[in-house]
N, CA, C and O atoms as a GROMACS GRO file, in nm:
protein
  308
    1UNK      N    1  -2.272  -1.384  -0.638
    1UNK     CA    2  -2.135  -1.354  -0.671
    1UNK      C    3  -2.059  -1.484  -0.691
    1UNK      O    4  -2.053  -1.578  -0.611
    2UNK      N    5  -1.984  -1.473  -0.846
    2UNK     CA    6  -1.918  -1.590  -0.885
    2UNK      C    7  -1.744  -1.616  -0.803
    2UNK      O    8  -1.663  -1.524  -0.815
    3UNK      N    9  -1.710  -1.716  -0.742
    3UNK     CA   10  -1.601  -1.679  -0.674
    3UNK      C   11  -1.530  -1.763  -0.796
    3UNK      O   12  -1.590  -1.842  -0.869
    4UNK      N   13  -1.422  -1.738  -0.802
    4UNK     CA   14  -1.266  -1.744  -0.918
    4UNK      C   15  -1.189  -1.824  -0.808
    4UNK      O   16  -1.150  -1.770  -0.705
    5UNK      N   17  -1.169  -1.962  -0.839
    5UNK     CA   18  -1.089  -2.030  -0.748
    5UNK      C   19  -0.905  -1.986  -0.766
    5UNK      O   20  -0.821  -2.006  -0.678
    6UNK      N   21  -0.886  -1.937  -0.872
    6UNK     CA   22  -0.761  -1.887  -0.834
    6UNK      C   23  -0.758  -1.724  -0.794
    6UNK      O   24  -0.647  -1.678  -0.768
    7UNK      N   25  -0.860  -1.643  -0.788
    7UNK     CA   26  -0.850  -1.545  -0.717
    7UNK      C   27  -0.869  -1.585  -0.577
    7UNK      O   28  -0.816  -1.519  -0.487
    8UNK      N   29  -0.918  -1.657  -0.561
    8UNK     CA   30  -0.934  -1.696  -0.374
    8UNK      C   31  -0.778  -1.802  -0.362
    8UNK      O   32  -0.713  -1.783  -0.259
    9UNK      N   33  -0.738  -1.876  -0.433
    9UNK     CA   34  -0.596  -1.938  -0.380
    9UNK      C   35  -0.494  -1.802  -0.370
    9UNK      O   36  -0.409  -1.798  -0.281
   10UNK      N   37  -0.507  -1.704  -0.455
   10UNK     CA   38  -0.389  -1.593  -0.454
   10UNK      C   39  -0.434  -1.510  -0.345
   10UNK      O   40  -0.339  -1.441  -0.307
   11UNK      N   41  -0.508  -1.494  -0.298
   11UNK     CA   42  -0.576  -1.408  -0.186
   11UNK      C   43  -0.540  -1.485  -0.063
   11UNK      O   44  -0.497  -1.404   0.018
   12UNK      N   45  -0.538  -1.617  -0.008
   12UNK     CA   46  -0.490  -1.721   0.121
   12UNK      C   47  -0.345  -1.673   0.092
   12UNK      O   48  -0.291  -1.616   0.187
   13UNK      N   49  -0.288  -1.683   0.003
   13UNK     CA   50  -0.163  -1.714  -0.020
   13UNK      C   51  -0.097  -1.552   0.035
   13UNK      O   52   0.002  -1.539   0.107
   14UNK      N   53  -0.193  -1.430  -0.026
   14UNK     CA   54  -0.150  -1.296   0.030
   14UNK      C   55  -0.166  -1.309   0.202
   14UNK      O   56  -0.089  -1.270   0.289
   15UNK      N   57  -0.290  -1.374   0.212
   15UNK     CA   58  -0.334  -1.336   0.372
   15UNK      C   59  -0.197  -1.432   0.486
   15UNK      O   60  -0.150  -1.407   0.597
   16UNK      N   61  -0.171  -1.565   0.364
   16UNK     CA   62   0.023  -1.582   0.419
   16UNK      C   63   0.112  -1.503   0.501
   16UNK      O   64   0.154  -1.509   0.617
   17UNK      N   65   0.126  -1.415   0.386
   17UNK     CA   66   0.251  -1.351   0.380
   17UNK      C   67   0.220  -1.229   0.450
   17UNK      O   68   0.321  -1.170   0.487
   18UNK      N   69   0.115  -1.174   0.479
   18UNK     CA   70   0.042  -1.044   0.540
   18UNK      C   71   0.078  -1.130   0.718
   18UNK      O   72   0.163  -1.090   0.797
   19UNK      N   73  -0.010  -1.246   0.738
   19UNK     CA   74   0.042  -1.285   0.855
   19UNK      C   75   0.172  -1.320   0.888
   19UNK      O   76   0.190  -1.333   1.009
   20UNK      N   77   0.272  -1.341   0.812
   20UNK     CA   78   0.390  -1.348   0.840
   20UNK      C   79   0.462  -1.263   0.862
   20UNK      O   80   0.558  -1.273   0.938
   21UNK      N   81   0.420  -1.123   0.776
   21UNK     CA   82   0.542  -1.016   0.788
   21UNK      C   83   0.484  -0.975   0.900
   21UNK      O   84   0.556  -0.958   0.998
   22UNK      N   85   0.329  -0.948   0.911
   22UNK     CA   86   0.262  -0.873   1.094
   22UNK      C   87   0.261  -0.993   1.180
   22UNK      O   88   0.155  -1.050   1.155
   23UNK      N   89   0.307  -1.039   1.241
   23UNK     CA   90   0.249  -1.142   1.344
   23UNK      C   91   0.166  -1.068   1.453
   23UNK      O   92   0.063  -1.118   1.497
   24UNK      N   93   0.194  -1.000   1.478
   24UNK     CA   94   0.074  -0.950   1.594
   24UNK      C   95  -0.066  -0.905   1.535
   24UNK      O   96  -0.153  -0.924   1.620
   25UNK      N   97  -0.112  -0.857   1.429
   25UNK     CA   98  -0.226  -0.858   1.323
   25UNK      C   99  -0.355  -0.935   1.350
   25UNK      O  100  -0.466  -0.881   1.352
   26UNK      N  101  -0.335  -1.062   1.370
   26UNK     CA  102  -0.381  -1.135   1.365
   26UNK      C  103  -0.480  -1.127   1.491
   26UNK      O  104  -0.598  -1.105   1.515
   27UNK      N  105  -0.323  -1.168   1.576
   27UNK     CA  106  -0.425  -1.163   1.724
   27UNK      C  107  -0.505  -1.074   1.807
   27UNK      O  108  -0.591  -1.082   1.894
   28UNK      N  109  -0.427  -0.970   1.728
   28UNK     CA  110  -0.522  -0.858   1.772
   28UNK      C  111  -0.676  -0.832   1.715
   28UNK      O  112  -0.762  -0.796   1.794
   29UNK      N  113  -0.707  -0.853   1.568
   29UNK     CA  114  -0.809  -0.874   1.525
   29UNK      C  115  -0.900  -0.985   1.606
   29UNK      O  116  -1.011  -0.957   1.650
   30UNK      N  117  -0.852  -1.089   1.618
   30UNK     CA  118  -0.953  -1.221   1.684
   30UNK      C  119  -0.989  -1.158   1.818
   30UNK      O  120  -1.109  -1.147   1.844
   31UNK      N  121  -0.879  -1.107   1.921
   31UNK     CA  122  -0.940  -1.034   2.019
   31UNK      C  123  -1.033  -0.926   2.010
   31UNK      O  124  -1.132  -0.918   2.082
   32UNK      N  125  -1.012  -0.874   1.956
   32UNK     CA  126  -1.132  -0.727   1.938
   32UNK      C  127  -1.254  -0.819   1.894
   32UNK      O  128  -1.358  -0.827   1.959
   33UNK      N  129  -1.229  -0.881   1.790
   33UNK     CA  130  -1.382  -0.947   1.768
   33UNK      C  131  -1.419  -1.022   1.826
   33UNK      O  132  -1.536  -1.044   1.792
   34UNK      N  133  -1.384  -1.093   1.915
   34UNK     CA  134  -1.424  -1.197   1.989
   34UNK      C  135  -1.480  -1.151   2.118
   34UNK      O  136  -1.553  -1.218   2.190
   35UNK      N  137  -1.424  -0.984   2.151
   35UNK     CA  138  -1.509  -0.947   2.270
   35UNK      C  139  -1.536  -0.824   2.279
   35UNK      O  140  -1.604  -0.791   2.376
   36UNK      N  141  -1.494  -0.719   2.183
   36UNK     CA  142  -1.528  -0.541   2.183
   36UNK      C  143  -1.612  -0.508   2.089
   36UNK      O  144  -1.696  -0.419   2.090
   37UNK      N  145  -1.572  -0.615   1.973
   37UNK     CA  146  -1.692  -0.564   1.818
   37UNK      C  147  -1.814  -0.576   1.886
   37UNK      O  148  -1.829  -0.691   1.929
   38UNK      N  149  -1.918  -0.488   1.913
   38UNK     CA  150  -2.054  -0.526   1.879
   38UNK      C  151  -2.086  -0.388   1.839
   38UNK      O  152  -2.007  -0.294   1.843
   39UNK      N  153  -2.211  -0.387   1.798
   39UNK     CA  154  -2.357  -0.263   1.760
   39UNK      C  155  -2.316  -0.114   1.904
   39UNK      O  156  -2.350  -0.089   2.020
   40UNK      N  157  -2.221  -0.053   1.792
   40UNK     CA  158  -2.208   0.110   1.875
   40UNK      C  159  -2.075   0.101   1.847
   40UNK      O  160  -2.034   0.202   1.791
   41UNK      N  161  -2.001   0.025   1.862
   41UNK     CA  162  -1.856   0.009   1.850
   41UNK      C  163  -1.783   0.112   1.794
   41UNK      O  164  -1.870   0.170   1.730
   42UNK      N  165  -1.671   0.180   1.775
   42UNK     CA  166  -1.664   0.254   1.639
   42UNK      C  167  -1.515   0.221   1.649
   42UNK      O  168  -1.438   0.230   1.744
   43UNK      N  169  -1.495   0.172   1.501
   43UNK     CA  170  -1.354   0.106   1.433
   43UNK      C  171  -1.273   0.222   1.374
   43UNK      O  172  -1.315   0.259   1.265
   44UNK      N  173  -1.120   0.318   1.440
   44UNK     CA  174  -1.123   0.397   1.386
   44UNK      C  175  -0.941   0.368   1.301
   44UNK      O  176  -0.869   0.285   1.356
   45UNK      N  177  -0.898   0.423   1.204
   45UNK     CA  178  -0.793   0.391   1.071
   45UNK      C  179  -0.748   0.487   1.072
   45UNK      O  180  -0.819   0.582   1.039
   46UNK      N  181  -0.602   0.511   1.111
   46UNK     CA  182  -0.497   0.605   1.062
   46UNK      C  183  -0.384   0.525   0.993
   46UNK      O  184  -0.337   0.413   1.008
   47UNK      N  185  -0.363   0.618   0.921
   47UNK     CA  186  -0.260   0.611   0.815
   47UNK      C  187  -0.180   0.678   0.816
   47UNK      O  188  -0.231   0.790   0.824
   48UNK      N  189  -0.006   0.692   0.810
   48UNK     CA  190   0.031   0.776   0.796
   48UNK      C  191   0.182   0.715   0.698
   48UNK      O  192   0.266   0.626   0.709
   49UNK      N  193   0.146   0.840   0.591
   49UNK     CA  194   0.220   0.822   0.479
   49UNK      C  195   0.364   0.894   0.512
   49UNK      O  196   0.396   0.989   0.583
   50UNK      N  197   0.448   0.784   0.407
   50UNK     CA  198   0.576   0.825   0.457
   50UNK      C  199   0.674   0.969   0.458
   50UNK      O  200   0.793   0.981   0.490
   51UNK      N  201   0.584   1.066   0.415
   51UNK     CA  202   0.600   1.225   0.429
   51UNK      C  203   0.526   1.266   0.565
   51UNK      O  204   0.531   1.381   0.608
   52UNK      N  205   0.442   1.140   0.644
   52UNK     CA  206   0.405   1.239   0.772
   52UNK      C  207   0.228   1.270   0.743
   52UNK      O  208   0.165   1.280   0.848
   53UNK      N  209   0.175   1.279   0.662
   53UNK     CA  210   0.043   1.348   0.644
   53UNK      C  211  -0.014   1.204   0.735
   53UNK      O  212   0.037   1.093   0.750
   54UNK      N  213  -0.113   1.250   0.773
   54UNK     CA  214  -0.222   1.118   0.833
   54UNK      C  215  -0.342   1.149   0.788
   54UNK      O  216  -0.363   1.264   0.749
   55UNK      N  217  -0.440   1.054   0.785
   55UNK     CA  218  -0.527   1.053   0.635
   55UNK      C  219  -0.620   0.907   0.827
   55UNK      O  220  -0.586   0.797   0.870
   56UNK      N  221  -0.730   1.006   0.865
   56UNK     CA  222  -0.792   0.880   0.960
   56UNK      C  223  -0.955   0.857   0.930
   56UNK      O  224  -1.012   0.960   0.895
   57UNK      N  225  -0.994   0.800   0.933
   57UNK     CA  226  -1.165   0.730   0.942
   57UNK      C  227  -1.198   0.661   1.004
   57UNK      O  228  -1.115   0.574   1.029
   58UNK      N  229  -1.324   0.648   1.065
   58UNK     CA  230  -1.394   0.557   1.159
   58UNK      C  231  -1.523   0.538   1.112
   58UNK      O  232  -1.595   0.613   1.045
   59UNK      N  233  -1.542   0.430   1.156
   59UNK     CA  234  -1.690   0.334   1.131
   59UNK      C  235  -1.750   0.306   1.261
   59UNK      O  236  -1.691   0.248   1.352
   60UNK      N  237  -1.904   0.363   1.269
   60UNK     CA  238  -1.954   0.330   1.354
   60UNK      C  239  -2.020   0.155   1.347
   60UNK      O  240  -2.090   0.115   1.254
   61UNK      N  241  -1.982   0.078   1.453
   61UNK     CA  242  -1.990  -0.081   1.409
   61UNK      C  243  -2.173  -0.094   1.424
   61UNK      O  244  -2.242  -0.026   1.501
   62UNK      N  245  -2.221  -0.197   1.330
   62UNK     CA  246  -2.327  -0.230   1.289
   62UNK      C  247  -2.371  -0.357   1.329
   62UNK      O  248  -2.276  -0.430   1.357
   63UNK      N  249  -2.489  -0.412   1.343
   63UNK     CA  250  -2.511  -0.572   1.388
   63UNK      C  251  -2.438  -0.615   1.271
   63UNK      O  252  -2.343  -0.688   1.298
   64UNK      N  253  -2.459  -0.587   1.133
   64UNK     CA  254  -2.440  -0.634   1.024
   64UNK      C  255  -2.305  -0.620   0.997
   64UNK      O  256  -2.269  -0.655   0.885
   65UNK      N  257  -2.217  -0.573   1.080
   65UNK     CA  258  -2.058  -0.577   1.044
   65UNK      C  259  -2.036  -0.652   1.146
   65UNK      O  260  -1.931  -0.716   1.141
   66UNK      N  261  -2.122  -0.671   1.268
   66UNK     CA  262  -2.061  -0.815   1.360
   66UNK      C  263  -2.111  -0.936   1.311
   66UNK      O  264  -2.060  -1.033   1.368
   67UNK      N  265  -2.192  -0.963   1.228
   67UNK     CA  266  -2.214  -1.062   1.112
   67UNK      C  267  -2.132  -1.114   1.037
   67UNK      O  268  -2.106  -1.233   1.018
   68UNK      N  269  -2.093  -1.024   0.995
   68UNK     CA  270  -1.978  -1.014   0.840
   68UNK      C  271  -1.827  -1.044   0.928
   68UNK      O  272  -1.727  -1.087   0.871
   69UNK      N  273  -1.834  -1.013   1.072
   69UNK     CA  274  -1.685  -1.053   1.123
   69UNK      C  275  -1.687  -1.197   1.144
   69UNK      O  276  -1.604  -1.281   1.109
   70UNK      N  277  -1.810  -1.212   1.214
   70UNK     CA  278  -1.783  -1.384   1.256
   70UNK      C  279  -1.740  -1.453   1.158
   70UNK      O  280  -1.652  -1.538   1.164
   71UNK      N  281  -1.814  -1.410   1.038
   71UNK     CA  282  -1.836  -1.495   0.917
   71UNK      C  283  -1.691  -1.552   0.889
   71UNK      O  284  -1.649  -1.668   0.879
   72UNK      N  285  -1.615  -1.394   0.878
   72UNK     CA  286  -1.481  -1.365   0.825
   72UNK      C  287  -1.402  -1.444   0.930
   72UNK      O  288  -1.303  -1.493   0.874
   73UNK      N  289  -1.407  -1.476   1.059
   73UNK     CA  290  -1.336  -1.555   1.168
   73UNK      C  291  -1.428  -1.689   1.164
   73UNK      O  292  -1.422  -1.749   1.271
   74UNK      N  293  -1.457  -1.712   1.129
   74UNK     CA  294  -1.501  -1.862   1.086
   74UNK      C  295  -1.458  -1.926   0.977
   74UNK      O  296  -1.452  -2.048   0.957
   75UNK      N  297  -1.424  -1.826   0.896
   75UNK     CA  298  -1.387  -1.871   0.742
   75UNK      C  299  -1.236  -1.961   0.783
   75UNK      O  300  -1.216  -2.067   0.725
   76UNK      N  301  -1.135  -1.909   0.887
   76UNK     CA  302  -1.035  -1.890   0.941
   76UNK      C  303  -0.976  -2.055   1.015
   76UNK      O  304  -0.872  -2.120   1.012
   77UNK      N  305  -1.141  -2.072   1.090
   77UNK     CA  306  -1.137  -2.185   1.162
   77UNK      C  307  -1.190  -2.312   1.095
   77UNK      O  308  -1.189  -2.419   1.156
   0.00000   0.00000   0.00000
């Protein structure tokens, strides 16, 4: 996979402004991964749209998605 150096500068630049408007986001992610993500885990997503409906999913966590996290928290450091 070819990476697009200005799709990756506009993407830091979103992950900016994503950490700025959430400040708590952040830390909460590094904590979970740094000590709850492993193999059984299950990551679960609600949504709820501004009429009220909630729309939820969960992922059962994988060695290979605690792979793909470090990676993603290393990229960071």
């Amino acid at each position: 996979m070819t990476r697009n150096p200005m799709q990756m500068m506009k993407l830091m630049e979103r992950l900016k402004i994503f950490q700025q408007q959430h400040p708590k986001a952040e830390p909460f992610f590094r904590q979970v991964a740094g000590s709850v993500l492993e193999p059984g885990a299950v990551i679960e997503v609600k949504v709820t749209d501004v009429s009220g409906k909630e729309y939820v999913s969960n992922i059962r966590v994988t060695p290979e998605d605690v792979e793909t996290m470090r990676l993603l928290r290393d990229l960071k450091d």
